[in-house]
C-alpha positions in Angstrom: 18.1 112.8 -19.7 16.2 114.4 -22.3 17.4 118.3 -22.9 14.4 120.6 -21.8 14.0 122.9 -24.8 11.9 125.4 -23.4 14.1 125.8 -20.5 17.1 126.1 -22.2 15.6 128.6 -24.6 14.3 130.8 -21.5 17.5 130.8 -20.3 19.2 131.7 -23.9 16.6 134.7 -24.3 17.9 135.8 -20.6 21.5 135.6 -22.0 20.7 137.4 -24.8 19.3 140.1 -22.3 22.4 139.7 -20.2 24.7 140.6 -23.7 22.6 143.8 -24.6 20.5 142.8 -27.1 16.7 143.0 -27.3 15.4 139.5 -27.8 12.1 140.9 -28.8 13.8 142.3 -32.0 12.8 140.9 -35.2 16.3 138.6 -36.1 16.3 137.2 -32.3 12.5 136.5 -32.0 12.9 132.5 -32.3 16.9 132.5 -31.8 16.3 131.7 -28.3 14.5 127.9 -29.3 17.1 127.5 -32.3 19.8 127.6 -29.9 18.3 125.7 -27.2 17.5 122.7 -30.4 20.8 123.5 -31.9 22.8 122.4 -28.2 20.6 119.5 -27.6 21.3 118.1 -31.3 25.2 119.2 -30.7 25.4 117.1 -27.4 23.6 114.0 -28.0 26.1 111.7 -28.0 26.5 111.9 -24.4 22.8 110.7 -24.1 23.6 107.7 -27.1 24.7 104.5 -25.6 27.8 102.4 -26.2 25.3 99.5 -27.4 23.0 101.4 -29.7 25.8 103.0 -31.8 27.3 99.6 -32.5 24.3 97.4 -32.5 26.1 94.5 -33.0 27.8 95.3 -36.2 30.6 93.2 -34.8 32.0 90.6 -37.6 34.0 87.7 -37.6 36.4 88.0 -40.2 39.9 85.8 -39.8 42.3 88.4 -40.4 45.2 90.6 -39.1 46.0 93.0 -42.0 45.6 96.6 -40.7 41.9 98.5 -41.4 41.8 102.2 -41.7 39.1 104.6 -42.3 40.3 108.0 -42.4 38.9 111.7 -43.3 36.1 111.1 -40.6 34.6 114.6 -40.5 34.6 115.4 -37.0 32.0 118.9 -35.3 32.2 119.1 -31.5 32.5 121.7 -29.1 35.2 122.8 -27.1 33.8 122.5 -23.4 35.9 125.4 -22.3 34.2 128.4 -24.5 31.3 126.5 -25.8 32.8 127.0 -29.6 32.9 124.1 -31.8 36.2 122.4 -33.3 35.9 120.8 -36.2 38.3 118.5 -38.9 38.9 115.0 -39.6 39.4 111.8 -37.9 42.0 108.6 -38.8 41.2 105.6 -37.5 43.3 102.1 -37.4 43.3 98.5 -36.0 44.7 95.2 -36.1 42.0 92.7 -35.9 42.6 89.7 -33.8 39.6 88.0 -35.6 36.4 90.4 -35.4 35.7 93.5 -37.4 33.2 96.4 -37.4 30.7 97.3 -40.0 32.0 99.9 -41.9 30.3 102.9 -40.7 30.5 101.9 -37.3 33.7 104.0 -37.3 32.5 106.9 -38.2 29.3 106.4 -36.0 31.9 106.2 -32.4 33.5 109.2 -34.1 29.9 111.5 -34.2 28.8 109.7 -30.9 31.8 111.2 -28.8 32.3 114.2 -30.8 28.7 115.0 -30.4 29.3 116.5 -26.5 31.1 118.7 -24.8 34.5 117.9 -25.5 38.1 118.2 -25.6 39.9 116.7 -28.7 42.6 115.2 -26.4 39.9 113.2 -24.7 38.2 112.7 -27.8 41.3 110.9 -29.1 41.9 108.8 -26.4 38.2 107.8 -26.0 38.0 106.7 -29.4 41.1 104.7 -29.8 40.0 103.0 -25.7 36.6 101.8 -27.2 37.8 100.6 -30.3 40.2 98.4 -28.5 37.6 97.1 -26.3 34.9 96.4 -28.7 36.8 94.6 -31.3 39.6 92.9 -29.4 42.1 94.6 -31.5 45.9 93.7 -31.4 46.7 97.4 -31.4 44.4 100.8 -32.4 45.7 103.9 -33.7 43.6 107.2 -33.9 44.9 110.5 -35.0 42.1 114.0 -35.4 43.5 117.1 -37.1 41.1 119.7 -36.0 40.7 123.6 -36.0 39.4 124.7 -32.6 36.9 128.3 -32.7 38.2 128.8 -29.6 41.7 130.2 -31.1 40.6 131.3 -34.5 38.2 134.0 -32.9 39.1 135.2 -30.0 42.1 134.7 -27.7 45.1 134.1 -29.9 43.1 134.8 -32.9 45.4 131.8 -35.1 43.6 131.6 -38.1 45.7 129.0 -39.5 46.4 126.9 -36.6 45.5 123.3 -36.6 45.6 120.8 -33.7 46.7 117.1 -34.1 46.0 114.5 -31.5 47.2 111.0 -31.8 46.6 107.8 -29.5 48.2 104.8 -30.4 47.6 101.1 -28.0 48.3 97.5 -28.7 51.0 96.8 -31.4 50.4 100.5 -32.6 52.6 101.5 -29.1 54.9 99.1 -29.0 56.1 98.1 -32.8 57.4 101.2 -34.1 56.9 99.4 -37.8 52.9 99.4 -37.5 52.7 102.6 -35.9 54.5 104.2 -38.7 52.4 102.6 -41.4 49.8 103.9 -40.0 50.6 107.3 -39.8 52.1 106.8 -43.2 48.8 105.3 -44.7 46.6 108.2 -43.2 49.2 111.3 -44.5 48.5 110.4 -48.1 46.2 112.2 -49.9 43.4 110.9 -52.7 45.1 110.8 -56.0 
């Protein structure tokens, strides 16, 4: 379903009402439409489709040596406050004979990040449909992510970062590959 702008902004000009402010006022004349685009653009991944993110960028490639792409910037927003979360996401697999194209990664990363969200969910989505898709022999995903929600209000914890991790396949059960993994994905750039 396509987001109804003018709706939404109708109903941000009646929040804005509902807060105090005047949304007649110079600064909030078109905030009302900027946050109505801004929510539809920040939520379309739950309107993208499985099919059209990965549109058959699937590879066959005879090989079981472990793929990472990591420092995956990751935006979403928390679905309890409505704030966004952001940081980085580190994906792994084992191939069992197919690949994805590069950037298909980070394109599953934006699609479920790009909705309401919670980064525990977000973890385990992305590491379920990277298993799936490929056939991998085992999937590891980890996201390091500050969260709005407790930097500016509640708890106010500036500092505080979350980290998720999901591991499946040989990532859960060999202790080894799991801790490559996380051992690849600590290192920084030199």
């Amino acid at each position: 379903m396509t987001p109804d702008i003018p709706r939404i902004a109708a109903l941000v000009k009646q929040l804005l009402v509902e807060l105090g402010e005047d949304p007649s006022r110079e600064g909030l004349l078109k905030t009302p439409e900027r946050v109505a685009r801004s929510l539809a653009f920040l939520t379309h991944g739950s309107r993208l489709s499985l099919g059209e993110v990965i549109n058959e960028a699937l590879f066959t490639q005879p090989t079981s040596s472990m793929v990472i792409v990591k420092d995956i910037e990751v935006y979403s927003l928390c679905e309890h406050h409505l704030l966004p979360f952001f940081g980085r996401c580190h994906i792994g697999y084992i191939p069992d004979g197919r690949v994805f194209g590069v950037s298909k990664l980070a394109r599953l990363v934006d699609m479920y990040a790009r909705r309401l969200q919670l980064q525990e969910r977000l973890t385990e989505q992305l590491s379920q449909v990277v298993m799936e898709e490929v056939g991998a022999k085992g999937v590891g995903v980890m996201i390091e992510a500050r969260h709005l929600c407790m930097m500016m209000r509640g708890v106010e914890k500036q500092n505080s970062t979350m980290v998720t991790s999901s591991v499946l396949g040989v990532f859960r059960d060999h202790l080894a590959t799991r801790e490559e993994f996380l051992n690849l994905v600590s290192r920084r750039a030199t």
